[in-house]
Structure formats: C-alpha cells, structure tokens
MMTF fields as JSON, N, C-alpha, C and O atoms, coordinates in Angstrom:
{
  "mmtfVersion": "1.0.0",
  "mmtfProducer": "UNKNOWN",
  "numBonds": 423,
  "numAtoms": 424,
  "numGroups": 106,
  "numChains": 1,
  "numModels": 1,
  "chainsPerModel": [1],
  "groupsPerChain": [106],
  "chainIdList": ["A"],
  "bondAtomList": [4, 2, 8, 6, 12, 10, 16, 14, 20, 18, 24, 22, 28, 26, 32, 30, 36, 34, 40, 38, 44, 42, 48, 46, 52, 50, 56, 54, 60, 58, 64, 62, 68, 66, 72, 70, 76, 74, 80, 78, 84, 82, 88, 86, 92, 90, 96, 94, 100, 98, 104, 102, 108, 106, 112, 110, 116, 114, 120, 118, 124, 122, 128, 126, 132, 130, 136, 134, 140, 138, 144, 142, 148, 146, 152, 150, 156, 154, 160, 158, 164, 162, 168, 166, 172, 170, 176, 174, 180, 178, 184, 182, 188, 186, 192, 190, 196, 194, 200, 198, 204, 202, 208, 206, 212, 210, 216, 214, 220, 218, 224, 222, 228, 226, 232, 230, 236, 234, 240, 238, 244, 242, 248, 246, 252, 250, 256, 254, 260, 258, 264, 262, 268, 266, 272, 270, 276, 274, 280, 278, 284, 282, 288, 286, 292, 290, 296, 294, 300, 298, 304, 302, 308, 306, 312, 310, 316, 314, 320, 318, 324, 322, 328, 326, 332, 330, 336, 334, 340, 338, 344, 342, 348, 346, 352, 350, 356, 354, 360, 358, 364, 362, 368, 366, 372, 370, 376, 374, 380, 378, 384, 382, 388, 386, 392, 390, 396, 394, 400, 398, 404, 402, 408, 406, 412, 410, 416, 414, 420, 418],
  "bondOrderList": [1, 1, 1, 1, 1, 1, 1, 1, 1, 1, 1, 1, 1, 1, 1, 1, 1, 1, 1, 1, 1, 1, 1, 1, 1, 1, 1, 1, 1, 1, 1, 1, 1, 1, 1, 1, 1, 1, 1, 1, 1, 1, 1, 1, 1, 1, 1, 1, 1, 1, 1, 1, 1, 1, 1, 1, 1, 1, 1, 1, 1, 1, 1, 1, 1, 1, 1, 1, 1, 1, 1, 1, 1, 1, 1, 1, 1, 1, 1, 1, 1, 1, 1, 1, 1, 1, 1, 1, 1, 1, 1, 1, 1, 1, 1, 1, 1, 1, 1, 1, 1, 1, 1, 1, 1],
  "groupList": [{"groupName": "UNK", "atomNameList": ["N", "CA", "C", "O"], "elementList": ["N", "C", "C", "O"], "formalChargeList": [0, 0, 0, 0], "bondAtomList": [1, 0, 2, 1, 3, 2], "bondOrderList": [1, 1, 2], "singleLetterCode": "X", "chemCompType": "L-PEPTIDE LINKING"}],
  "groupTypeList": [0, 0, 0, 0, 0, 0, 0, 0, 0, 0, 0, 0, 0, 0, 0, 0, 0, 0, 0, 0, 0, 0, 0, 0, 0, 0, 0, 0, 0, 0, 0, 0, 0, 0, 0, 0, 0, 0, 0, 0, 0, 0, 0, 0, 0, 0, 0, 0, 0, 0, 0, 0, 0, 0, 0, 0, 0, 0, 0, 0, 0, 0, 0, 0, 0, 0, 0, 0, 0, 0, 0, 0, 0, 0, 0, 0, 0, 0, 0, 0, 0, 0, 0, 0, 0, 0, 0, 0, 0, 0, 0, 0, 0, 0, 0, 0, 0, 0, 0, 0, 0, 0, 0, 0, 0, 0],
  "groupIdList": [1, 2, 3, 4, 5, 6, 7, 8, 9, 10, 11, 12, 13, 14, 15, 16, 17, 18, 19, 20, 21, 22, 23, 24, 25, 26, 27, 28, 29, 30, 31, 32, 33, 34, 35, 36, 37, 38, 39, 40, 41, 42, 43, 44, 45, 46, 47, 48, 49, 50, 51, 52, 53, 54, 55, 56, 57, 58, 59, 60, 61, 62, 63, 64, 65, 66, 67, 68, 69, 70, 71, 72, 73, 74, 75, 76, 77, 78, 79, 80, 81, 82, 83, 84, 85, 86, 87, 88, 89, 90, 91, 92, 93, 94, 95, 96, 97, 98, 99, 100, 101, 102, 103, 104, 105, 106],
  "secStructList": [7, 6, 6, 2, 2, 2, 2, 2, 2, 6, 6, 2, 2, 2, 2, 2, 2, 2, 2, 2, 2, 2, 2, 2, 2, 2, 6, 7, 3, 3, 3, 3, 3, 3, 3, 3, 7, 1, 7, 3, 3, 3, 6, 6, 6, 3, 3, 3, 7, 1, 3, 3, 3, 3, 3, 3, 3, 3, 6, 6, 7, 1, 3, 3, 3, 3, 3, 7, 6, 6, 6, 7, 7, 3, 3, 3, 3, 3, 7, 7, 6, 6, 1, 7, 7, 1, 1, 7, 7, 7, 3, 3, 3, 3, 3, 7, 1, 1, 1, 3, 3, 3, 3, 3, 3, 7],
  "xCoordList": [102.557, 103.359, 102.527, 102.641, 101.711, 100.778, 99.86, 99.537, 99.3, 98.15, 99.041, 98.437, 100.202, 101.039, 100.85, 100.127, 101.582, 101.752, 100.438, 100.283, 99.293, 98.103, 97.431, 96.962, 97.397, 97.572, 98.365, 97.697, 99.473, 100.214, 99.8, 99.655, 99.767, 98.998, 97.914, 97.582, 97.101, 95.404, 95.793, 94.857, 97.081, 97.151, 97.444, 96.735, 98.636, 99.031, 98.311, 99.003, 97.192, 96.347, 95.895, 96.04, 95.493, 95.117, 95.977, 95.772, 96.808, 98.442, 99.117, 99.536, 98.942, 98.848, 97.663, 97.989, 96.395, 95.345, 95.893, 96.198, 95.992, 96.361, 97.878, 98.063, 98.416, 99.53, 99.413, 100.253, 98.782, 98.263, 97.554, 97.544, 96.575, 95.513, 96.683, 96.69, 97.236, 98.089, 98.975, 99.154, 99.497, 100.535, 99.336, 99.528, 98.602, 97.74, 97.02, 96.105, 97.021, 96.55, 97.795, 97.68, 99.141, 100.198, 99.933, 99.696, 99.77, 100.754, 99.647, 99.814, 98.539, 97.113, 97.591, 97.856, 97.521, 97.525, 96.97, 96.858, 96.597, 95.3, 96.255, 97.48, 95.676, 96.092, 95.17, 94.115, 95.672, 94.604, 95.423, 96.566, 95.352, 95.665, 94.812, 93.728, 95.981, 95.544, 96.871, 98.007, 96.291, 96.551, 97.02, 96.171, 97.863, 98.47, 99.174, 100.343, 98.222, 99.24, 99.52, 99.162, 100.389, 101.418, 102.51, 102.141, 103.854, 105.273, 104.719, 103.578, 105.156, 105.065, 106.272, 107.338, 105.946, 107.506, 106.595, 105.52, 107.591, 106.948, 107.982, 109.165, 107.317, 108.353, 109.661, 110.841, 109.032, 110.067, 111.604, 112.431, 111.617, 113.062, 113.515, 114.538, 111.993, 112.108, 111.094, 110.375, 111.111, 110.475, 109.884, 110.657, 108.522, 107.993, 107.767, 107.848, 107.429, 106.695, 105.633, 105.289, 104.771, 103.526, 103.154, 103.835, 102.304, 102.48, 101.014, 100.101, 101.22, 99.905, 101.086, 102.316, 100.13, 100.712, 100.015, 98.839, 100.244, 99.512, 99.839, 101.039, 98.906, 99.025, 99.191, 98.45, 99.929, 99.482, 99.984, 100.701, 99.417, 99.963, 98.85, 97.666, 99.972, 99.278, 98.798, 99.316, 97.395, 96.496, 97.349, 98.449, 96.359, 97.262, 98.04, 98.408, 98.562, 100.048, 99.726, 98.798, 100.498, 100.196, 101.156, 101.608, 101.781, 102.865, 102.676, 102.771, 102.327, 101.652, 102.955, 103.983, 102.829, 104.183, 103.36, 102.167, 103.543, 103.567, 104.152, 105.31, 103.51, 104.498, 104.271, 103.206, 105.497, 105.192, 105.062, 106.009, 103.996, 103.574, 104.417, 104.472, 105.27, 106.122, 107.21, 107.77, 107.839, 109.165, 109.404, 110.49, 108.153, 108.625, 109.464, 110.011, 109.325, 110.217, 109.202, 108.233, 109.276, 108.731, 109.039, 110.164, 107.868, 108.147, 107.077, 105.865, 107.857, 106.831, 106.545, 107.337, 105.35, 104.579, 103.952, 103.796, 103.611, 102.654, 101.179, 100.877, 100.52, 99.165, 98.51, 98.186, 98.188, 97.695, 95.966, 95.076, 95.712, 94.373, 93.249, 92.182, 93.34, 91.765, 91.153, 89.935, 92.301, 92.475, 91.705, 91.33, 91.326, 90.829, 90.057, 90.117, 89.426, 88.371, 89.092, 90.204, 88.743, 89.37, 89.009, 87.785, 89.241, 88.613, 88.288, 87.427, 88.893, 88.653, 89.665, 89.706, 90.565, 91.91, 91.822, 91.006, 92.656, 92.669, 93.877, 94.288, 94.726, 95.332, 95.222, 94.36, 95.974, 95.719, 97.192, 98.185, 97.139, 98.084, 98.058, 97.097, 98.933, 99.524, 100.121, 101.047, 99.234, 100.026, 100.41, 99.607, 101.739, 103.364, 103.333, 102.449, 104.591, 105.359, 106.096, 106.188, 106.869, 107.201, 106.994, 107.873, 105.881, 105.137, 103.808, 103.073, 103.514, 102.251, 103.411, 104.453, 102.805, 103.543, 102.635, 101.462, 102.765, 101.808, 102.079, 103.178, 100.583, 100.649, 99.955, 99.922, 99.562, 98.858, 98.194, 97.663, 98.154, 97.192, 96.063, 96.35, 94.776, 93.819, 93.242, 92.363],
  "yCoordList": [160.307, 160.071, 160.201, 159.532, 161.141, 161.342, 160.691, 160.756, 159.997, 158.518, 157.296, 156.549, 157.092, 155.805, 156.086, 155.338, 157.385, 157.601, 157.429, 157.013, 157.553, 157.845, 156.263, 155.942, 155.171, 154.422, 153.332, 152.499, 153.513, 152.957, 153.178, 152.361, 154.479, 155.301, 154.662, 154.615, 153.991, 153.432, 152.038, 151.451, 151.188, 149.375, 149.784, 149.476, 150.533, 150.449, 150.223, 149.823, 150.36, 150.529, 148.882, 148.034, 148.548, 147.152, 146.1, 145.241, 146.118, 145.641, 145.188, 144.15, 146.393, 146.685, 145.426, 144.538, 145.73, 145.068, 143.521, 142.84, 143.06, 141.203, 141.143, 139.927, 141.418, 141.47, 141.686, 141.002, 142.296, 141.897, 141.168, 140.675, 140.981, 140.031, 138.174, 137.293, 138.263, 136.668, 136.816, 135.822, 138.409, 138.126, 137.868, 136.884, 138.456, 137.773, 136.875, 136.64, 135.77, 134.449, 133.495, 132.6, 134.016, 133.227, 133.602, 132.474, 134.382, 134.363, 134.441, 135.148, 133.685, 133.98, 132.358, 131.181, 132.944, 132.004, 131.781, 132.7, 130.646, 130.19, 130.759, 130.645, 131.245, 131.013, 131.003, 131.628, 130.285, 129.809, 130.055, 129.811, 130.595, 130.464, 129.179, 128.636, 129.278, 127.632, 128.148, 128.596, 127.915, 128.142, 126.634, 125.752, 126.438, 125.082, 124.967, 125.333, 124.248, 124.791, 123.78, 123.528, 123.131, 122.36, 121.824, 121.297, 121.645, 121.412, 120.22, 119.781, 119.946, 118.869, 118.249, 118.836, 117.135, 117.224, 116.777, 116.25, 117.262, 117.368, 116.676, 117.014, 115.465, 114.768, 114.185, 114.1, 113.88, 112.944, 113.283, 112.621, 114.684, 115.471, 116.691, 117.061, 117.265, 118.698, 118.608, 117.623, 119.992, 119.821, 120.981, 121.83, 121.582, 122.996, 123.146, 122.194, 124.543, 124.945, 125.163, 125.585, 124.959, 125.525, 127.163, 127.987, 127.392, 128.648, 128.78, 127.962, 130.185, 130.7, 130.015, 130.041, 129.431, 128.745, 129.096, 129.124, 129.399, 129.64, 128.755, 128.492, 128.02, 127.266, 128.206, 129.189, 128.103, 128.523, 127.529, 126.53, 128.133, 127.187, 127.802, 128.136, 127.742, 128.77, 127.95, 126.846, 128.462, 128.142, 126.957, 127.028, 125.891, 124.567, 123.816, 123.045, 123.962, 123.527, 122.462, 122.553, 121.495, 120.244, 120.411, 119.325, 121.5, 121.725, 123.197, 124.358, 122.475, 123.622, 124.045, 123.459, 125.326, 125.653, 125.824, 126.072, 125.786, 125.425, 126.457, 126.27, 127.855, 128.821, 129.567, 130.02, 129.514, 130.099, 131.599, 132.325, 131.998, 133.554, 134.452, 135.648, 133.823, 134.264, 134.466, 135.534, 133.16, 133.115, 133.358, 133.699, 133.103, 132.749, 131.765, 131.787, 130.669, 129.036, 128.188, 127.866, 127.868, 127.545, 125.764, 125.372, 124.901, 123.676, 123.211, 123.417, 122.602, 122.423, 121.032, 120.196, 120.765, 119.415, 119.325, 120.206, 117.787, 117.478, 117.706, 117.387, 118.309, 118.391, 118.248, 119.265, 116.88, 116.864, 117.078, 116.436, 117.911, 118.843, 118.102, 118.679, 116.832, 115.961, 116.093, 116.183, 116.105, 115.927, 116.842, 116.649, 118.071, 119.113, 120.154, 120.322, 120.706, 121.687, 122.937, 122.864, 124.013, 125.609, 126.235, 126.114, 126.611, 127.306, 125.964, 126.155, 124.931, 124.042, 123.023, 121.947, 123.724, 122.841, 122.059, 122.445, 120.696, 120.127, 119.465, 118.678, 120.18, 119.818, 118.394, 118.501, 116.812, 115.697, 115.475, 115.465, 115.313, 114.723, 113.455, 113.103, 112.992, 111.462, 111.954, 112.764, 111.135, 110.948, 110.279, 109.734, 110.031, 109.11, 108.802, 108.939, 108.292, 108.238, 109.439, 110.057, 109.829, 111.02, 112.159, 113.003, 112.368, 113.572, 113.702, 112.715, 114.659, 114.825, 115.161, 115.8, 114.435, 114.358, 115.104, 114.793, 115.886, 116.384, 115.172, 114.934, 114.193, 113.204, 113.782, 112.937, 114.603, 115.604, 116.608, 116.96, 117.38, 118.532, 118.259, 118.011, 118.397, 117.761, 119.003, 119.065],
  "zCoordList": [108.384, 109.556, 110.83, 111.857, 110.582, 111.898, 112.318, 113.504, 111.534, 111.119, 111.786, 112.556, 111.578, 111.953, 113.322, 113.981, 114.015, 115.65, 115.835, 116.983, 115.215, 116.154, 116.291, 117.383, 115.01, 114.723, 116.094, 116.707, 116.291, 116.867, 118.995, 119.904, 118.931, 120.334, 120.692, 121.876, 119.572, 119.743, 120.108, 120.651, 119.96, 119.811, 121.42, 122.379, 121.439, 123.002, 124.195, 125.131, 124.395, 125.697, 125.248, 126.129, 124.24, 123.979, 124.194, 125.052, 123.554, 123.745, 125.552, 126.065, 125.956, 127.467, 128.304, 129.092, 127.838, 128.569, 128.316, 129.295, 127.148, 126.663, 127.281, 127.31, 127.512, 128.293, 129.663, 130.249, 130.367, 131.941, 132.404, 133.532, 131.141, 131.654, 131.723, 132.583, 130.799, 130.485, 132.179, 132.883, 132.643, 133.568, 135.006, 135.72, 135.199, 136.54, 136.131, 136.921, 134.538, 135.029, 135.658, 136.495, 134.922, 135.423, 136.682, 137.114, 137.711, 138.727, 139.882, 140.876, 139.682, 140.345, 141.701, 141.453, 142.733, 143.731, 144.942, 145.752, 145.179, 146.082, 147.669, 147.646, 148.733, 149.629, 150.88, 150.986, 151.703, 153.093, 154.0, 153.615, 155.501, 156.125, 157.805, 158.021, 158.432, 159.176, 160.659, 160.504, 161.689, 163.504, 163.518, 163.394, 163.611, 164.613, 165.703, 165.824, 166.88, 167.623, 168.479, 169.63, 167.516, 167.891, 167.351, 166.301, 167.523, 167.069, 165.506, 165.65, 164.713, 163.852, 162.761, 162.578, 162.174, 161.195, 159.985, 159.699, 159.538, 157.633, 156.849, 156.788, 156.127, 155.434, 156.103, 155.762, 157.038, 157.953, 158.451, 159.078, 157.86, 158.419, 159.197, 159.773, 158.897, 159.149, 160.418, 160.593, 161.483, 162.679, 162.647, 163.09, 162.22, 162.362, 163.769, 164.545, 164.19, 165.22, 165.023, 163.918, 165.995, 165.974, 165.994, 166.605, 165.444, 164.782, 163.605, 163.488, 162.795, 161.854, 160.769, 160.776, 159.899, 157.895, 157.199, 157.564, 156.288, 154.57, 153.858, 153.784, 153.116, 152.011, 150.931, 150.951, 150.099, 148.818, 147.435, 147.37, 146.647, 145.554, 144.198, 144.208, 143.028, 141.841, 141.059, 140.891, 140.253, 139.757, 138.784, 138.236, 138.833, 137.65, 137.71, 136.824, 139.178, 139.904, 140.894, 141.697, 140.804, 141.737, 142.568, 142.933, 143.132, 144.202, 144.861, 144.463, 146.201, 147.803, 148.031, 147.691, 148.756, 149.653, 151.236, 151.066, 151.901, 153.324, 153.905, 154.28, 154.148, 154.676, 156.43, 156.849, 157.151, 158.396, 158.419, 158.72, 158.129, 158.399, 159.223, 158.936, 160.517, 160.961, 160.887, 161.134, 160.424, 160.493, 158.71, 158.242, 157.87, 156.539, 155.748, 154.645, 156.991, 156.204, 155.584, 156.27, 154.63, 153.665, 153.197, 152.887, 153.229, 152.844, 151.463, 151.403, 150.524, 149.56, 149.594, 150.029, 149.11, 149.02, 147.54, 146.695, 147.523, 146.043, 146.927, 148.077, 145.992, 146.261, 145.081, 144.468, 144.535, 143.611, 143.079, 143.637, 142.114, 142.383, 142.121, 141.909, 142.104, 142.191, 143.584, 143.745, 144.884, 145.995, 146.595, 147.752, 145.843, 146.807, 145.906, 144.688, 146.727, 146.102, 146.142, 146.665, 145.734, 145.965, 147.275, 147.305, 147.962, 149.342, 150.555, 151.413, 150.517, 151.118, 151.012, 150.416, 151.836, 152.191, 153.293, 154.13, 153.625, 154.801, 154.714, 153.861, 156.387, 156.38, 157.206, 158.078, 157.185, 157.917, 158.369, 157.641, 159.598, 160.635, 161.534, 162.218, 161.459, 162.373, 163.302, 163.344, 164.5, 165.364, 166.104, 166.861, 166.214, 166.493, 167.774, 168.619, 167.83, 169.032, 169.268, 170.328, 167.61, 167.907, 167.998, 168.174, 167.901, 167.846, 166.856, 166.822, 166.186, 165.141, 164.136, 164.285, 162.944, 161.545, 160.548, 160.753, 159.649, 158.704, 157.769, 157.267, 157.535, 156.204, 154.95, 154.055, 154.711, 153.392, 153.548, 154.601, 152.093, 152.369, 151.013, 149.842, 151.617, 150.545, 150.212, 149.353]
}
C-alpha cells in the first residue's frame, strides 16, 4: 500500500509539468503595443480614437484583436500569418475623405 502512495506521489510533479507545459502553449500570445494619434474607422463601421493599442493574437491564430489600452474596446481582424513576421507588426492606413481608415495589420 505504501509503494502505490509513493508510486503515485512520484507521477504527480510529472503529470503536473505535461499539463502546464500543453496550458502555456495554448494560451501563449503575441502582443505589441502602437501610439496613434489620430481618430480612425475600422471596418467601415466603427470610429476609434486615437489613443495607445495592443495587437495581440495567440500563437497559430489568423485572428488579431485590436485593443484600446485605455478604454479596453476591442476590435478583431483576419491577420493572416504569411503576412507578417513575429515582433514586427504594421499597422497600414487610408486616407479618405473621411478620415484615416485602418486597411490591415501585416
């Protein structure tokens, strides 16, 4: 009986390690921050302010979130990962009649 508990006491810490290591590859995510400072619309509906953003978006994933550091409103985009390197985001903007439009993030 005492061989099983001790047995069983020895998997746990192992058990433990392959099980954290799998949960911070899921949940491992790129993030950049980026100063704009100026008003813009995203996807032709929405109107940000100018303001500090974080890109982020998790490892394997062809979908950015777009977040205002301040306010915390959040817009998601396709960012598909041929498009861009790791540590070297760019964001590209048009500009309108009506203002500056965000057209991708590479």
């Amino acid at each position: 009986m005492i061989q099983i508990a001790i047995r069983a006491l020895g998997l746990l810490p192992c058990a433990a390690v392959m099980l954290g290591g799998c949960a911070l590859q899921a949940s491992t995510v790129q993030s950049e921050k980026f100063r704009i400072p100026f008003e813009f619309q995203v996807q032709k509906h929405k109107t940000l302010p100018a303001g500090e953003y974080q890109v982020q978006q998790a490892a394997g994933s062809e979908l950015a979130i777009l977040v205002n550091t301040k306010t915390g409103e959040r817009v998601q985009l396709l960012r598909p990962s041929a498009t861009h390197e790791q540590g070297k985001t760019r964001l590209i903007f048009e500009n309108g009649e009506n203002g500056h439009s965000l057209k991708q993030i590479s």
